[in-house]
C-alpha positions, 0 to 999 in steps of 0.5 A: 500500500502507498501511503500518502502524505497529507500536504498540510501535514509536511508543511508542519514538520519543516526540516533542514540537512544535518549540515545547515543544522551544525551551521546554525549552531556555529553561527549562534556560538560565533554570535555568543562570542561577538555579542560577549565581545561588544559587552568588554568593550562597553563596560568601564569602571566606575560607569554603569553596567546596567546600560551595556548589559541592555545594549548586549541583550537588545542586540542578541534580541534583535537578532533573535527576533529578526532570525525567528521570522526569516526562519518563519517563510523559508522551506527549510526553516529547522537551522533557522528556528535552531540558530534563533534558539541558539542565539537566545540561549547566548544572548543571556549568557553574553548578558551576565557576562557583561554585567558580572564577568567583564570588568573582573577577567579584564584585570585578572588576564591583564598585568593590572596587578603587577603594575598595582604590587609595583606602585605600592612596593616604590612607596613602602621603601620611601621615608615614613613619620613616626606614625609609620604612614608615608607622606602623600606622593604627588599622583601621577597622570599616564596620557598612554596605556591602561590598567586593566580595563581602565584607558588612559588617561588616568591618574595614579595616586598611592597611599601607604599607612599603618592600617592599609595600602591602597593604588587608585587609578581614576579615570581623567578627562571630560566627563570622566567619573570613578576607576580602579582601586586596588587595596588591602583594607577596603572597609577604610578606602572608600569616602562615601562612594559608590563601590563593587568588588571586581576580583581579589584585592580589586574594587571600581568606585564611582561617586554618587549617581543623585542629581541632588549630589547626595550619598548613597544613591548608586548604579545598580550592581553598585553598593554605597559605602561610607568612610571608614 
């Protein structure tokens, strides 16, 4: 007996080769790693994360949703539904990414922490009063390079005192806000400031996000600590 297929019922179960398949697949991880890409490069320290991780997410949607309905009107839509999936799937992790992993793996997979360890090692050898604390050293201004995540130009100011060794790098130029502290006393290194923890010694602060000028209101991702 010949069975016939019902048009309509082919029509339901649209199907790609495995080939098309595998490269809907590989295009969703390459579209995961260009949209974790677009998210290193918009976070800065200091600034907010909640904006770049909206960015990264409304792209990967964007895609989504534009490959979702290419996928709706062609034959062989099973490698377009996969990749639109796929790339759903990759635009949530790309969006924790950026808002929880970016900033940490940049200084981490930098030398962020050689040049911090350097800076506070050049001021331990200086002359200290009789308090054991070295008096402040001009800060120094770097118009190249970076650290970590943070670009010139920056400033790098050292403080070295009984109860605890800090390095910040402060973001400086027009609009400029916030930066990178490394320290061993984090509790007695913030003065009323917006603060997160990055990665070991690592923290980024910003000042406070109120129209007003008033403590305590802060990015999100942000925790507002006073001086310590």
């Amino acid at each position: 007996m010949v069975q016939v297929l019902d048009p309509t019922s082919a029509e339901l179960l649209p199907s790609s080769s495995p080939k098309a398949r595998w490269a809907a697949l590989v295009a969703a991880v390459a579209t995961g790693v260009g949209l974790g890409a677009t998210g290193n490069v918009l976070v800065s320290p200091g600034r907010s994360l909640a904006v770049p991780t909206a960015i990264v997410a409304g792209i990967g949607a964007a895609i989504v949703l534009g490959s979702w309905v290419v996928a709706s009107v062609r034959a062989g839509r099973e490698a377009g539904w996969i990749f639109a999936v796929g790339v759903g799937v990759v635009t949530v992790l790309a969006s924790v990414w950026t808002f929880e992993f970016a900033l940490p793996a940049a200084v981490e997979w930098s030398d962020a922490t050689a040049q911090a360890q350097s800076a506070l090692s050049q001021v331990q050898h200086s002359p200290q009063n009789r308090h054991g604390t070295v008096p402040p050293h001009p800060c120094v201004l770097h118009a190249n390079g970076s650290i970590g995540p943070l670009a010139a130009p920056y400033r790098e100011c050292t403080i070295w005192t009984p109860i605890g060794h800090m390095v910040s790098f402060v973001a400086s130029g027009p609009g400029a806000d916030g930066g990178l502290l490394y320290t061993d006393r984090p509790s007695a290194s913030f003065a009323d400031e917006c603060a997160r923890h990055l990665v070991g010694d690592w923290w980024m602060f910003a000042s406070s996000t109120d129209s007003n000028g008033d403590p305590g209101s802060c990015y999100l991702g942000y925790t507002f600590r006073g001086g310590g």
